[in-house]
DORO-435505 format. One line per field, with one value per residue: residue number from 0; residue in three letters; z, y negated, x of N, C-alpha, C, CB in turn. Coordinates in nm, 4 decimals, always signed. Each point is the difference from the previous one (the first is absolute). Glycine has a CB too. Layout:
REM residues N
k: c(NUM, ...)
r: c(ALA, ...)
n.z: c(Z, ...)
n.y: c(Y, ...)
n.x: c(X, ...)
ca.z: c(Z, ...)
ca.y: c(Y, ...)
ca.x: c(X, ...)
c.z: c(Z, ...)
c.y: c(Y, ...)
c.x: c(X, ...)
cb.z: c(Z, ...)
cb.y: c(Y, ...)
cb.x: c(X, ...)
REM end
This chain:
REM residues 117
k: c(0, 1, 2, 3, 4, 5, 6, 7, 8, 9, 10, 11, 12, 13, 14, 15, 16, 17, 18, 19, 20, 21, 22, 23, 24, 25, 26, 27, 28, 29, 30, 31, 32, 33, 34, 35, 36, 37, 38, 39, 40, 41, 42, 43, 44, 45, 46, 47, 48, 49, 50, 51, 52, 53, 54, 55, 56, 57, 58, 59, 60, 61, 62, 63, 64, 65, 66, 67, 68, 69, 70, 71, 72, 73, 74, 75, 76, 77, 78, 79, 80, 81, 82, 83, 84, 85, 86, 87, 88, 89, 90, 91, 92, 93, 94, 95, 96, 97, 98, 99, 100, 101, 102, 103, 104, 105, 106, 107, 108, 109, 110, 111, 112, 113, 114, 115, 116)
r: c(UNK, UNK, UNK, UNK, UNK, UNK, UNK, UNK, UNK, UNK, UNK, UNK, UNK, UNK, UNK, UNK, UNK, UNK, UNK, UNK, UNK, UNK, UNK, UNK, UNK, UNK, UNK, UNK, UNK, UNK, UNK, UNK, UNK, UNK, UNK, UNK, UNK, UNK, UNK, UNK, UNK, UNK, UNK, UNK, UNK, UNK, UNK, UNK, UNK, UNK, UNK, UNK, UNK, UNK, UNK, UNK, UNK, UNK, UNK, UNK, UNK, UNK, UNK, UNK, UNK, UNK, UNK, UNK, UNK, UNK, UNK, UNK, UNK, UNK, UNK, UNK, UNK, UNK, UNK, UNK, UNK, UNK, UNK, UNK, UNK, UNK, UNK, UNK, UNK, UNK, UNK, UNK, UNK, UNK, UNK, UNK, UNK, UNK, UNK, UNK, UNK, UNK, UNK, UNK, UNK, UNK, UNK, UNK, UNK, UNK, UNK, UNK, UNK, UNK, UNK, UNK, UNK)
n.z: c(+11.6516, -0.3305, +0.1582, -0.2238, +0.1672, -0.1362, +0.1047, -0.1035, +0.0653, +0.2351, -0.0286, +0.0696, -0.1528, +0.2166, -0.3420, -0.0060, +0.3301, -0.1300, -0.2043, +0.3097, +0.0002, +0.1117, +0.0344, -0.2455, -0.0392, +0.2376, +0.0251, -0.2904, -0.0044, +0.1917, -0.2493, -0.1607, +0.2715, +0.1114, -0.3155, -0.1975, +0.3172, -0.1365, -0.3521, -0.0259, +0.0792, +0.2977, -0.1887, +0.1110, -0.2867, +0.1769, -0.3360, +0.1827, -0.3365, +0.1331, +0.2794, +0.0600, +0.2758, +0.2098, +0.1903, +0.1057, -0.2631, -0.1115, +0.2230, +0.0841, -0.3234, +0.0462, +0.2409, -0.0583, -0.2019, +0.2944, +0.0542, -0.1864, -0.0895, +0.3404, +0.1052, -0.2369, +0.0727, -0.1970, -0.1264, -0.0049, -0.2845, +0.1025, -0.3816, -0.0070, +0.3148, -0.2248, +0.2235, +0.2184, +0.0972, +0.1191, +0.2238, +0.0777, +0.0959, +0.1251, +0.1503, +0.0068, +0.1016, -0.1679, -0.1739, +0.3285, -0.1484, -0.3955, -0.1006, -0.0792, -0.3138, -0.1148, -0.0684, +0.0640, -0.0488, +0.2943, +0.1893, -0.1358, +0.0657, +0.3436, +0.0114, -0.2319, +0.0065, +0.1763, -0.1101, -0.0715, +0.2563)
n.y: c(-3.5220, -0.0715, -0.0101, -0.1725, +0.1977, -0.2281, -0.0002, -0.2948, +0.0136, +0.2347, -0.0305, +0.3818, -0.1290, +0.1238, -0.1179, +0.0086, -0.1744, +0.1313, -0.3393, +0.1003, -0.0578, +0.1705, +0.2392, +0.0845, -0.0922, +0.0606, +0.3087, -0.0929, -0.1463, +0.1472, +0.1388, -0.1551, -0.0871, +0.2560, +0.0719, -0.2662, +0.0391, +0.2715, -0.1477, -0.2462, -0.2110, +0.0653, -0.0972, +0.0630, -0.2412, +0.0329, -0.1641, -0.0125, +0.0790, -0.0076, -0.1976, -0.1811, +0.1462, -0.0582, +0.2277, -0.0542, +0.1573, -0.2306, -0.1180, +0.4045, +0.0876, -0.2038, +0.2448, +0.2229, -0.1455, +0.0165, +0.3586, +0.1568, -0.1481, -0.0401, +0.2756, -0.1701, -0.3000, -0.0771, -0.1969, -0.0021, -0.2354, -0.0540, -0.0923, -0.1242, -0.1906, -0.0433, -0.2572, +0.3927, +0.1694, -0.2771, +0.0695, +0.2984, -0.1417, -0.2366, +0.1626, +0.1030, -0.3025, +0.1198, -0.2987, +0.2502, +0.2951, -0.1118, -0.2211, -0.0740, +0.0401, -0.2303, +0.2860, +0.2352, -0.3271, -0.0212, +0.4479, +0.0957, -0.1979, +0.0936, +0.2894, -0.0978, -0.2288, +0.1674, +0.2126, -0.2645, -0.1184)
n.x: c(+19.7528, +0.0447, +0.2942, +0.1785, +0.1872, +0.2780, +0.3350, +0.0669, +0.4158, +0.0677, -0.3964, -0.1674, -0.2609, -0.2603, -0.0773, -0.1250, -0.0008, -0.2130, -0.0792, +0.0406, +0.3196, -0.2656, +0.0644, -0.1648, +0.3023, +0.2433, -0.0425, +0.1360, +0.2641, +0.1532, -0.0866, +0.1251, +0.3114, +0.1667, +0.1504, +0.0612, +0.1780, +0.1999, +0.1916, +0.0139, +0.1429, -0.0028, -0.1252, -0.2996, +0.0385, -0.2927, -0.1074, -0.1800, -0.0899, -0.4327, -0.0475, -0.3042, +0.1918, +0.3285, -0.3121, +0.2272, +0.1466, +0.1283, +0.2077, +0.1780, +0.0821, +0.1038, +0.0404, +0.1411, +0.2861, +0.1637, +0.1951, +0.1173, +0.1061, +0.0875, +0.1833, +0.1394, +0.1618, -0.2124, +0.0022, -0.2441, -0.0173, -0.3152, +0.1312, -0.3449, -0.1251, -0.3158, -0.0324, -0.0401, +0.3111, +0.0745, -0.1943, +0.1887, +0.2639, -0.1360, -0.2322, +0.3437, +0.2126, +0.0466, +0.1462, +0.2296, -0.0375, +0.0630, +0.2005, -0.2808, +0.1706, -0.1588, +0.0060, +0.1239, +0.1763, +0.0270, +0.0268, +0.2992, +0.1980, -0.0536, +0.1430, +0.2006, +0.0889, -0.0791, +0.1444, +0.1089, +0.0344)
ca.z: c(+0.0054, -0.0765, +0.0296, -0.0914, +0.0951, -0.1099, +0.0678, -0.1011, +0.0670, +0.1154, +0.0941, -0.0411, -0.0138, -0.0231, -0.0477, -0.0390, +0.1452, -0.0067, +0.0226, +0.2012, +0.1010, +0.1993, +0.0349, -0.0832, -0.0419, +0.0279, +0.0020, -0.1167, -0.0111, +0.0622, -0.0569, -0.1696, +0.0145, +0.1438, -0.0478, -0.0711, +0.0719, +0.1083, -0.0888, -0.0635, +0.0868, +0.0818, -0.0172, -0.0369, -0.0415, -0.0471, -0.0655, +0.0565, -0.1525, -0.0244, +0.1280, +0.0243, +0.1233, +0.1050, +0.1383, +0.1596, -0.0532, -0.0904, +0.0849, +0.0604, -0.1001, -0.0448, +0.0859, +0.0285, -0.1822, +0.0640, +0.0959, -0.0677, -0.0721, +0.0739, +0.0409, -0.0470, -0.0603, -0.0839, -0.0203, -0.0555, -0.0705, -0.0647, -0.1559, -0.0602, +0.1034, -0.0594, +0.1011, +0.0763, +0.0747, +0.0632, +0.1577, +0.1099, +0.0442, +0.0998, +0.1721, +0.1034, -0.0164, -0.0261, -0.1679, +0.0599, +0.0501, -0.0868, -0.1121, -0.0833, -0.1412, -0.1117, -0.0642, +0.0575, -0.0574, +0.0432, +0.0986, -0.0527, -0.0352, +0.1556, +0.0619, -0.0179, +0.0862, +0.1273, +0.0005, -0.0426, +0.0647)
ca.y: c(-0.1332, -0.0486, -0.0682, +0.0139, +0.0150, -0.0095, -0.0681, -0.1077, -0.0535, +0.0829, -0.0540, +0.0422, -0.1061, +0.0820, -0.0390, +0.0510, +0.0354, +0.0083, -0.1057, +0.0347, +0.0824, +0.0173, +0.1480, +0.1358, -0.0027, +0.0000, +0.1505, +0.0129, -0.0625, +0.0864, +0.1134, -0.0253, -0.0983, +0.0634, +0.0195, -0.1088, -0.0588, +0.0744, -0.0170, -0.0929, -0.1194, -0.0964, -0.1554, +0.0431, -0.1079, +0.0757, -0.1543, -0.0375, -0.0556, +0.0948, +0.0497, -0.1124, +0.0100, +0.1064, -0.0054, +0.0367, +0.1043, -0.0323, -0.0845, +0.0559, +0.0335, -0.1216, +0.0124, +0.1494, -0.0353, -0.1494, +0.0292, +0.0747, -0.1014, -0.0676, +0.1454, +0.0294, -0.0785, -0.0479, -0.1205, +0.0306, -0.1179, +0.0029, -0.0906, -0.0134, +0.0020, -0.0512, -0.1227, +0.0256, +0.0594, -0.1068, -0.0626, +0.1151, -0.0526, -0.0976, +0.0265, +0.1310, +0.0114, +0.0958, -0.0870, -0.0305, +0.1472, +0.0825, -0.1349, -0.0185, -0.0251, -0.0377, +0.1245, +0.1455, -0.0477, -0.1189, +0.0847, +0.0614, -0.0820, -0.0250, +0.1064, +0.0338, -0.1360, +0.0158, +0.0540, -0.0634, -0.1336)
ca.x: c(+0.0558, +0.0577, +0.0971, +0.1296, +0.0893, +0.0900, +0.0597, +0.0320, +0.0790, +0.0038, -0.0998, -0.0906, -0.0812, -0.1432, -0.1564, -0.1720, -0.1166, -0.1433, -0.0414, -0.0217, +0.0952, -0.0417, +0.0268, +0.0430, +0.0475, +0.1601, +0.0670, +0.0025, +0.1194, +0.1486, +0.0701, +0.0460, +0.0667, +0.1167, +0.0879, +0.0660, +0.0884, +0.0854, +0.0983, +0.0483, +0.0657, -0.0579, -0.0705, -0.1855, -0.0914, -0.1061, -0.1099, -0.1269, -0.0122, -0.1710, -0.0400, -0.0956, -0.0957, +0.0822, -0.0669, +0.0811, +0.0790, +0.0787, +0.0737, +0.0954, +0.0791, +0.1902, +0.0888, +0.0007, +0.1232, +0.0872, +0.0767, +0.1210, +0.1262, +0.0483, +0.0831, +0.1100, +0.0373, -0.0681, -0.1113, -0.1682, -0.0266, -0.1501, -0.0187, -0.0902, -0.0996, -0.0712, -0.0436, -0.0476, +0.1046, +0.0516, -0.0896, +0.0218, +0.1326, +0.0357, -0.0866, +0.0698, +0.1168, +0.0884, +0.1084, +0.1575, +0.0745, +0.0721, +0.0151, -0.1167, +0.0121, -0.0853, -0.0149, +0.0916, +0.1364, +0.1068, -0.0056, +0.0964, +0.1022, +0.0392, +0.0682, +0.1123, +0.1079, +0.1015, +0.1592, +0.0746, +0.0307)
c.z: c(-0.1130, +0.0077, -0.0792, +0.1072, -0.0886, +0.0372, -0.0743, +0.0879, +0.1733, +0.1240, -0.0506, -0.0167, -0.0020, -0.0526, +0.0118, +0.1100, -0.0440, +0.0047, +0.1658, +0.0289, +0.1438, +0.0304, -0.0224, -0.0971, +0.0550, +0.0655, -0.1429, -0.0407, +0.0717, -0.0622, -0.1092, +0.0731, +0.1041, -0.0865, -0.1226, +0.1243, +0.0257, -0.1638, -0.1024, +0.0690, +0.1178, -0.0194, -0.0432, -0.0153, -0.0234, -0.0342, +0.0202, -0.1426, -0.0240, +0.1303, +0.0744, +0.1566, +0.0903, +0.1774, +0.0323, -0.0551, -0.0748, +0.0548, +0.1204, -0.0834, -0.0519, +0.1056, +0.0445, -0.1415, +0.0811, +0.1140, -0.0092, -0.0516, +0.0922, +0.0972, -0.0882, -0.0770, -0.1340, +0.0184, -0.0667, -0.0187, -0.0401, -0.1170, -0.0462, +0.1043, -0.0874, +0.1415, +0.1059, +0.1003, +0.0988, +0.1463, +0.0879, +0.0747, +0.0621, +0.1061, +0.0643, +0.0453, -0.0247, -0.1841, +0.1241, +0.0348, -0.1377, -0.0687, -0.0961, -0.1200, -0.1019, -0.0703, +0.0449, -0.0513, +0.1047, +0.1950, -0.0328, +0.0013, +0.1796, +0.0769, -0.0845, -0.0239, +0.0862, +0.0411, -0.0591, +0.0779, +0.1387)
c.y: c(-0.0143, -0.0840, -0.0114, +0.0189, -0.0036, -0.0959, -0.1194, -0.0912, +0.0326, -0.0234, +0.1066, -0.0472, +0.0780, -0.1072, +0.0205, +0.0481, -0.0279, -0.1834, -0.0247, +0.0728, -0.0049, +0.1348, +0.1051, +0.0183, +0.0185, +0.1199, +0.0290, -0.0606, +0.0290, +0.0952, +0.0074, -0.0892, +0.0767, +0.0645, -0.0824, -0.0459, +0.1082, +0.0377, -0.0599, -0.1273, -0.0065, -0.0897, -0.0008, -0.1226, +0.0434, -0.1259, +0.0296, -0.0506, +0.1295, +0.0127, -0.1232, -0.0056, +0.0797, +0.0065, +0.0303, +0.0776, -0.0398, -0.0850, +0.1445, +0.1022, -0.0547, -0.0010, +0.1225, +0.0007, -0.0632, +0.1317, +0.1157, -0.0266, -0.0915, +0.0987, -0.0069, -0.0746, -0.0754, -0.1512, -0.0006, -0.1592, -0.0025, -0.1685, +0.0404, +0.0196, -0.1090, -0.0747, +0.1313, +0.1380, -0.1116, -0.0515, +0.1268, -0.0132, -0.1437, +0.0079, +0.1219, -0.0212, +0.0615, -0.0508, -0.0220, +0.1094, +0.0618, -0.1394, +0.0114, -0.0733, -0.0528, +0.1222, +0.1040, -0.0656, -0.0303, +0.0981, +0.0907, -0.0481, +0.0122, +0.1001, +0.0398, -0.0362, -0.0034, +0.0900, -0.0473, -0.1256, -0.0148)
c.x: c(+0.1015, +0.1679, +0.1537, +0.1023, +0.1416, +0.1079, +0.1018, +0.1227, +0.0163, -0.1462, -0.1333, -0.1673, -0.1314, -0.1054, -0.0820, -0.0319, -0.1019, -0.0141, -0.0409, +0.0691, -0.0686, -0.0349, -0.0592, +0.1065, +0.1853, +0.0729, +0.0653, +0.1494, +0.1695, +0.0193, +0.0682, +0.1225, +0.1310, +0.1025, +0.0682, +0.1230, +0.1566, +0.1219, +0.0928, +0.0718, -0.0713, -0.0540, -0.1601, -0.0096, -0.1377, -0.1407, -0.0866, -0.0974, -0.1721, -0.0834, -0.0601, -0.0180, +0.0964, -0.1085, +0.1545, +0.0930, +0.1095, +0.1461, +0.1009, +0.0776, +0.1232, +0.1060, +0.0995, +0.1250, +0.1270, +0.1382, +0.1186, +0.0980, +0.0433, +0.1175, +0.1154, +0.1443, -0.0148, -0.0323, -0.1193, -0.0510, -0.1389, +0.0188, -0.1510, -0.1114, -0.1109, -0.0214, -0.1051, +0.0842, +0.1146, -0.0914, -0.0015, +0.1494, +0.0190, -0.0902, +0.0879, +0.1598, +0.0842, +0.0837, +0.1249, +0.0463, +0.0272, +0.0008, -0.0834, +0.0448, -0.0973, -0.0177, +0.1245, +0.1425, +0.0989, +0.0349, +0.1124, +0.1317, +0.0193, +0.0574, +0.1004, +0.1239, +0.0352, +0.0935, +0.0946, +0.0807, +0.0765)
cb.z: c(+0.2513, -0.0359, +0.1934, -0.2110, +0.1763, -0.1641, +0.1519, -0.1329, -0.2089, -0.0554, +0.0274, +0.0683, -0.1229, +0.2078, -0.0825, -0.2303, +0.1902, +0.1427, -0.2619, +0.0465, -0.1341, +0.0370, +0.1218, +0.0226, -0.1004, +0.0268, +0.1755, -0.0158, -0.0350, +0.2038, +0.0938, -0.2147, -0.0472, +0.2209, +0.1119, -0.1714, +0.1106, +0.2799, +0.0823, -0.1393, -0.1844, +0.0763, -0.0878, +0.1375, -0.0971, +0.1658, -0.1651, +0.2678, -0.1147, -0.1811, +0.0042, -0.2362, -0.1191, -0.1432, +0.0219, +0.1922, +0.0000, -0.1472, -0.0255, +0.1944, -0.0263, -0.1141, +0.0365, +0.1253, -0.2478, +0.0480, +0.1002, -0.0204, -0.2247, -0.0337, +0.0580, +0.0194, +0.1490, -0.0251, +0.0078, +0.1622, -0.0732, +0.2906, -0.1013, -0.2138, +0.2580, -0.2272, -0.2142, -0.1619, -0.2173, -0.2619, -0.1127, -0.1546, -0.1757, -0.1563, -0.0764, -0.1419, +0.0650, +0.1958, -0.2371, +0.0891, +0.2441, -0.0024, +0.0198, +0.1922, +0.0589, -0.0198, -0.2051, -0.0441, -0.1904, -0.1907, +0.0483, -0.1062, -0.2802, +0.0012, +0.1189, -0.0214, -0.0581, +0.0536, +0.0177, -0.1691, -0.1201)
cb.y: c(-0.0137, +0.0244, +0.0502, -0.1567, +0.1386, +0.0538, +0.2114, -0.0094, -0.1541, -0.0180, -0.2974, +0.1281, -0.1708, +0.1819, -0.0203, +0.0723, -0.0531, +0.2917, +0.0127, -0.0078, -0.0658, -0.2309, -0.0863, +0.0217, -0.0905, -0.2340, +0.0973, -0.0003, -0.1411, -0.0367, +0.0749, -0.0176, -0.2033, +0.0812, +0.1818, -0.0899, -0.1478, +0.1425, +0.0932, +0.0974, -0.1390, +0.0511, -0.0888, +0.1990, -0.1073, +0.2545, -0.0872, -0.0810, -0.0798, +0.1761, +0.1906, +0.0294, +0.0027, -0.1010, +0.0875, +0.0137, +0.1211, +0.0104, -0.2723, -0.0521, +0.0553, -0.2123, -0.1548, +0.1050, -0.1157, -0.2942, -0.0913, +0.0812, -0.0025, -0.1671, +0.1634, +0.1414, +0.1060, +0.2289, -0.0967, +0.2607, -0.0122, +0.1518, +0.0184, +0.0561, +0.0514, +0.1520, -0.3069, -0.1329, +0.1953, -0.0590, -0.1865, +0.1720, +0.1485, -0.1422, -0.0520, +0.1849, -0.0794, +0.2148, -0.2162, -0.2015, +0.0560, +0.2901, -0.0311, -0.0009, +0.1543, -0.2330, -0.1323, +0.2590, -0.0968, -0.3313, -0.0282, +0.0678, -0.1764, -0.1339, +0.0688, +0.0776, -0.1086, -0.0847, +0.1584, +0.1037, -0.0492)
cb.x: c(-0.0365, -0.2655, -0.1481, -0.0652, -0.1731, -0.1786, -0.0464, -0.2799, -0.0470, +0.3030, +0.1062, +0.1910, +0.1639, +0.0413, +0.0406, -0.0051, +0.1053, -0.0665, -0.0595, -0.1985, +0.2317, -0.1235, +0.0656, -0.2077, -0.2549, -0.0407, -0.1883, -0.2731, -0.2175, -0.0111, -0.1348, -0.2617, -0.2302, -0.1775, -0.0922, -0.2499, -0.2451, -0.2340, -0.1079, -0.1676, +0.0686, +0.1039, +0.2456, -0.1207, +0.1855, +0.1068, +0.0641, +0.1258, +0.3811, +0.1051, +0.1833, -0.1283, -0.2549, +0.3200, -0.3013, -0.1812, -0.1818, -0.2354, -0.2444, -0.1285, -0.1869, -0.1304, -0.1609, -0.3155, -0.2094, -0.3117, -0.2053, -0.1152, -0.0880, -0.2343, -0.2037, -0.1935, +0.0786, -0.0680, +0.1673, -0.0718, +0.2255, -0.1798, +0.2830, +0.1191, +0.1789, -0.0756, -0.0159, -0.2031, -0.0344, +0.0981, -0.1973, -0.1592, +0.0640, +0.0943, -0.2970, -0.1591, -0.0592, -0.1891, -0.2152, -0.0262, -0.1357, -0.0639, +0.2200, -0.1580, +0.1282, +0.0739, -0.1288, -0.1890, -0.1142, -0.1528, -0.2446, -0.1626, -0.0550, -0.1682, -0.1827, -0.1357, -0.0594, -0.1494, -0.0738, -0.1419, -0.2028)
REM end
């Protein structure tokens, strides 16, 4: 897996997800992402920018990100949703459980405004 991982203004930011996040793929991702988490910020942004296709795995992967950083008084941000992710999050409801960004820029700026605020 190719995954970027990198940290930018105290917000850690994950890329280059597979074009199919699902579940051959998300054992994979916790493993690369957990330790980033355990030594870095609390704040997780994670771009969607290429990615066409989330299942079940992928969706309890975001969750499983969310609940942790939540334990730890965190926060978590999904950016660069395309129209057919956007329709998974809204049939699932779940655009009200993470904050959702146009891109990584304005996803970045947002967590790290909110320690500020």
């Amino acid at each position: 897996m190719k995954l970027s991982i990198t940290e930018e203004r105290g917000v850690l930011v994950i890329g280059n997800l597979p074009e199919k996040f699902d579940y051959t793929v998300c054992n994979d991702a916790l493993r690369h992402i957990t330790p980033a988490m355990d030594d870095g910020p609390k704040k997780l942004v994670v771009s969607f920018a290429g990615v066409s296709f989330l299942d079940s795995c992928g969706i309890g992967t975001l969750i499983t990100l969310r609940n942790r950083l939540m334990k730890e008084k965190g926060a978590m941000a999904l950016c660069d949703i395309g129209e057919r992710l956007e329709n998974i999050l809204k049939i699932t409801d779940l655009r009200k459980v993470f904050a959702l960004y146009a891109n990584r820029d304005e996803a970045v700026s947002g967590l790290s405004d909110a320690e500020r605020a």
